[in-house]
matplotlib code that plots the C-alpha trace (Angstrom):
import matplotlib.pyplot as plt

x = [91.5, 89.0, 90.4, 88.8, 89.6, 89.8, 90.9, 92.3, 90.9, 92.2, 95.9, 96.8, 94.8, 95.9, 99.4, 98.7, 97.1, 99.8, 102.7, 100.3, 99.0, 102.7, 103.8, 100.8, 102.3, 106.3, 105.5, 103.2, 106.6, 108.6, 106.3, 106.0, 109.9, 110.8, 108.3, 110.5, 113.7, 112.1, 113.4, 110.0, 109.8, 107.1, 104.3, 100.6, 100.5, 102.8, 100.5, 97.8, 98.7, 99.8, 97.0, 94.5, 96.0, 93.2, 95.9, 97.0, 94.2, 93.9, 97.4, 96.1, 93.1, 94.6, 97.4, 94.9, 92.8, 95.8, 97.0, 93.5, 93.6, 96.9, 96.3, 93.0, 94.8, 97.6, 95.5, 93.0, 95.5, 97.1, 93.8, 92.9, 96.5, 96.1, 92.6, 91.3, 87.6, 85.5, 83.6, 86.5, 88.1, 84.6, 84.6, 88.0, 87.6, 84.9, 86.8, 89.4, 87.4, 85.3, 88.2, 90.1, 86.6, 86.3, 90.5, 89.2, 86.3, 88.0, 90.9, 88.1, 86.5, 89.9, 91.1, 87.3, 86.4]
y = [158.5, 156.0, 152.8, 150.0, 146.3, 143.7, 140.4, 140.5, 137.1, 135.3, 135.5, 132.9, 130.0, 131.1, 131.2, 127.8, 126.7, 128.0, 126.0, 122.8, 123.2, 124.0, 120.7, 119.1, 120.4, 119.7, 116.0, 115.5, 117.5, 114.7, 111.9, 113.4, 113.8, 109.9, 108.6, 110.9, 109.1, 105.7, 106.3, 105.2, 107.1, 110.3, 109.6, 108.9, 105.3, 105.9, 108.7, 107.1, 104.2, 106.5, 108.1, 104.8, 104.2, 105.7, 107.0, 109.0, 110.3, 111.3, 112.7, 114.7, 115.7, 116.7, 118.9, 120.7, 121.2, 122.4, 124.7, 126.1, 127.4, 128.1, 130.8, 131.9, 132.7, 134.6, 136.1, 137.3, 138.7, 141.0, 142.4, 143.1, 145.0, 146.8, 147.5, 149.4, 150.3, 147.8, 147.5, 146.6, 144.2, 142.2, 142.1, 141.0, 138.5, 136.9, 136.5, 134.6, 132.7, 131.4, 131.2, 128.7, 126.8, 126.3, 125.5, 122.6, 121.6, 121.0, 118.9, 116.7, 116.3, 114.9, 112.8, 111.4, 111.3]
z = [98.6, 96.7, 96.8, 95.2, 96.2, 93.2, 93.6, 97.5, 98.5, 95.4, 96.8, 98.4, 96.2, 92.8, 94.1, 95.1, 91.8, 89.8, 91.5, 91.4, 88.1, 86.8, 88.6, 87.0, 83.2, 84.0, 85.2, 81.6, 79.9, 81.0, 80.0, 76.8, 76.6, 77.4, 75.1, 72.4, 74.2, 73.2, 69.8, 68.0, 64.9, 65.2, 63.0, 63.5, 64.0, 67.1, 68.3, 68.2, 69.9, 72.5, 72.9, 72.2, 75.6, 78.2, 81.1, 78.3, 77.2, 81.3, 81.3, 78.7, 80.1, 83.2, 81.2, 79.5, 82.2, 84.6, 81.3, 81.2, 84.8, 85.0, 81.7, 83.3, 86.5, 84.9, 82.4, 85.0, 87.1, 84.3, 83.1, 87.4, 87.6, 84.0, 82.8, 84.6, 83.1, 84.8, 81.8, 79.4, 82.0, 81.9, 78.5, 78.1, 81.0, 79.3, 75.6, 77.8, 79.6, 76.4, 74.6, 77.7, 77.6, 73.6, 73.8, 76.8, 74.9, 71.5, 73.5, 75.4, 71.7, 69.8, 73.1, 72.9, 69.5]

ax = plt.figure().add_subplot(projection="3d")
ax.plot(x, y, z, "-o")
ax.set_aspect("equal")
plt.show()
């Protein structure tokens, strides 16, 4: 039997990061949810005074950031388990990977703008 080993070390880490990084997005979820609470009306001069706010802009940051990984975590594991042509599974690991990265770059460049 050939057995090839993909991934092993990753196991305990990436079970790590997803329960922190899913922390990270429920506690930013609940932010989001009592600012709706407030009762101030939804429109853009309420959102951006929100986010003119720089701990926002951080909360934000840090979301993104925690979304990013946690996707690239999940998504990496799926394509280990069920592509199997090494070739493919590059390839396909590299469209997520610059596709999480332009996602992160295009957040940092509206929070920043």
């Amino acid at each position: 039997m050939n057995r090839v080993v993909t991934g092993a070390h990753y196991g305990l880490r990436d079970w790590l990061a997803q329960r922190i990084t899913a922390i990270i997005m429920a506690v930013y979820t609940l932010i989001i949810l009592c600012v709706f609470m407030l009762g101030l009306p939804v429109n853009y001069g309420v959102w951006k005074d929100l986010f003119a706010q720089g701990w926002m802009r951080v909360a934000t940051l840090l979301f993104a950031a925690s979304l990013a990984w946690h996707v690239w975590v999940g998504v990496r594991d799926i394509l280990m388990d069920y592509v199997r042509p090494l070739g493919l599974r590059f390839t396909l690991e590299m469209l997520v990977l610059f596709t999480i990265a332009g996602y992160l770059g295009w957040t940092i460049q509206i929070l920043w703008r």
